[in-house]
C-alpha positions as CSV (number, residue, x, y, z in Angstrom):
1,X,6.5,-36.3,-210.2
2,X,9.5,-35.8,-207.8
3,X,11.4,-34.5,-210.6
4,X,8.8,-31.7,-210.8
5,X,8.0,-30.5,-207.4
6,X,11.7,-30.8,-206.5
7,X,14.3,-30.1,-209.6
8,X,11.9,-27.6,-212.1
9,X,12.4,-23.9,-211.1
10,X,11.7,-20.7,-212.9
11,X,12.3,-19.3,-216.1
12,X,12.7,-22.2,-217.6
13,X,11.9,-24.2,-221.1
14,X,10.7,-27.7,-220.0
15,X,9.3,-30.5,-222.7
16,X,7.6,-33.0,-221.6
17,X,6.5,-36.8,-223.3
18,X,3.6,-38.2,-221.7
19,X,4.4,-37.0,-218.1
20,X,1.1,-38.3,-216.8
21,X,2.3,-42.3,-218.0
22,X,2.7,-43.5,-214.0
23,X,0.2,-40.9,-212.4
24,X,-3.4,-41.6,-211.1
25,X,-5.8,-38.9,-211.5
26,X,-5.5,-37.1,-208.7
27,X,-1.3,-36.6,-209.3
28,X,-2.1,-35.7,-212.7
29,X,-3.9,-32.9,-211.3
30,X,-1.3,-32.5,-208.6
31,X,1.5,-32.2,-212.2
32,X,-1.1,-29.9,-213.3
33,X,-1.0,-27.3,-210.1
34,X,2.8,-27.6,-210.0
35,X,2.9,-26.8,-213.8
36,X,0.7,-23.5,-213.1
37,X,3.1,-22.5,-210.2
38,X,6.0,-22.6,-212.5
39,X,4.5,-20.8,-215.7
40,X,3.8,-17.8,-212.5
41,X,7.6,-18.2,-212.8
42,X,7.8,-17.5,-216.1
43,X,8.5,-21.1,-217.1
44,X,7.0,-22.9,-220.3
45,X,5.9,-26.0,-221.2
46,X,5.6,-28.1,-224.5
47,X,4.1,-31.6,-223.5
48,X,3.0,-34.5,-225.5
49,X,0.1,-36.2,-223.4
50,X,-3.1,-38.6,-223.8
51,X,-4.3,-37.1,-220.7
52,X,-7.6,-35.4,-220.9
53,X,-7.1,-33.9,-217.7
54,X,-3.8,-32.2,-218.6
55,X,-5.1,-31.0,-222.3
56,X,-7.6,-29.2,-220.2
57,X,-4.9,-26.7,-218.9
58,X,-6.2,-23.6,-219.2
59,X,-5.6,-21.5,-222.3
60,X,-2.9,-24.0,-223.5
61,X,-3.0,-24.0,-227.3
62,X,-3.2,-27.7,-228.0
63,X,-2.1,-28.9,-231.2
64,X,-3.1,-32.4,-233.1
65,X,-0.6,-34.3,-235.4
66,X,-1.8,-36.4,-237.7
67,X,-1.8,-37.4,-241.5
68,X,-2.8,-34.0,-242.8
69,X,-0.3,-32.5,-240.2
70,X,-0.6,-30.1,-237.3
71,X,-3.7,-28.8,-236.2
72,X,-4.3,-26.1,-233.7
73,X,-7.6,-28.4,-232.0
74,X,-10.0,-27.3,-229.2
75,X,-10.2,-29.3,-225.9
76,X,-13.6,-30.5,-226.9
77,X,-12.6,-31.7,-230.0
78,X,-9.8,-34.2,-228.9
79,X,-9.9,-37.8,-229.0
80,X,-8.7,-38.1,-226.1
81,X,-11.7,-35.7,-224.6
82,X,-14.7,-37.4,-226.8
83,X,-13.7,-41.3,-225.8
84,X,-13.0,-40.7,-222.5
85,X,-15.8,-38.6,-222.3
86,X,-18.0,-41.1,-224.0
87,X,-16.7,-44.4,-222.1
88,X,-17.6,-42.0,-218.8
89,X,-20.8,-41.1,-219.8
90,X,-21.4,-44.6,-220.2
91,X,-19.3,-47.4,-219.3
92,X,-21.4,-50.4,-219.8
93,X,-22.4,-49.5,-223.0
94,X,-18.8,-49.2,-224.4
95,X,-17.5,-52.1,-222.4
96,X,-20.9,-53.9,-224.3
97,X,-19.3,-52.6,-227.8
98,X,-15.6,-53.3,-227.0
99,X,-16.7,-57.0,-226.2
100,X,-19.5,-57.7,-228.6
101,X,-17.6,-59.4,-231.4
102,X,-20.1,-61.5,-233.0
């Protein structure tokens, strides 16, 4: 995160893997503001994430690989969206499947 607020300037190329791997929720939001202040400064981003709350940047294009290749995928439609949305909508029932193993 320091890296971010204090080295990244404008006009700039930056790529990104998993930058959200040591940040809570509320400093992946915090990434996510600083991120929005530098593409005002005509900076660009390619990042590979899990992080539903940074594959919710607005009008990113967010792009799935897998084993039938790369897939331009909307928000909504991640995995990383539906499970996370799922295990939030209900914790106790997924903590009730993810333990059940008889």
């Amino acid at each position: 995160m320091s890296l971010v607020l204090n080295r990244f300037g404008g006009n700039s190329l930056y790529v990104l893997d998993e930058p959200e791997a040591a940040l809570s929720p509320t400093r992946q939001m915090t990434l996510m503001v600083r991120i929005n202040e530098l593409v005002k400064q005509n900076c660009q981003f390619i990042i590979a994430t899990h992080s539903p709350i940074l594959l919710a940047y607005p009008d990113a294009d967010i792009f799935t690989l897998d084993e039938n290749g790369i897939k331009l995928t909307q928000y909504e439609e991640t995995e990383h969206y539906i499970v996370t949305r799922q295990f939030l909508n209900n914790p106790q029932k997924m903590i009730r499947y993810l333990f059940d193993s008889d």
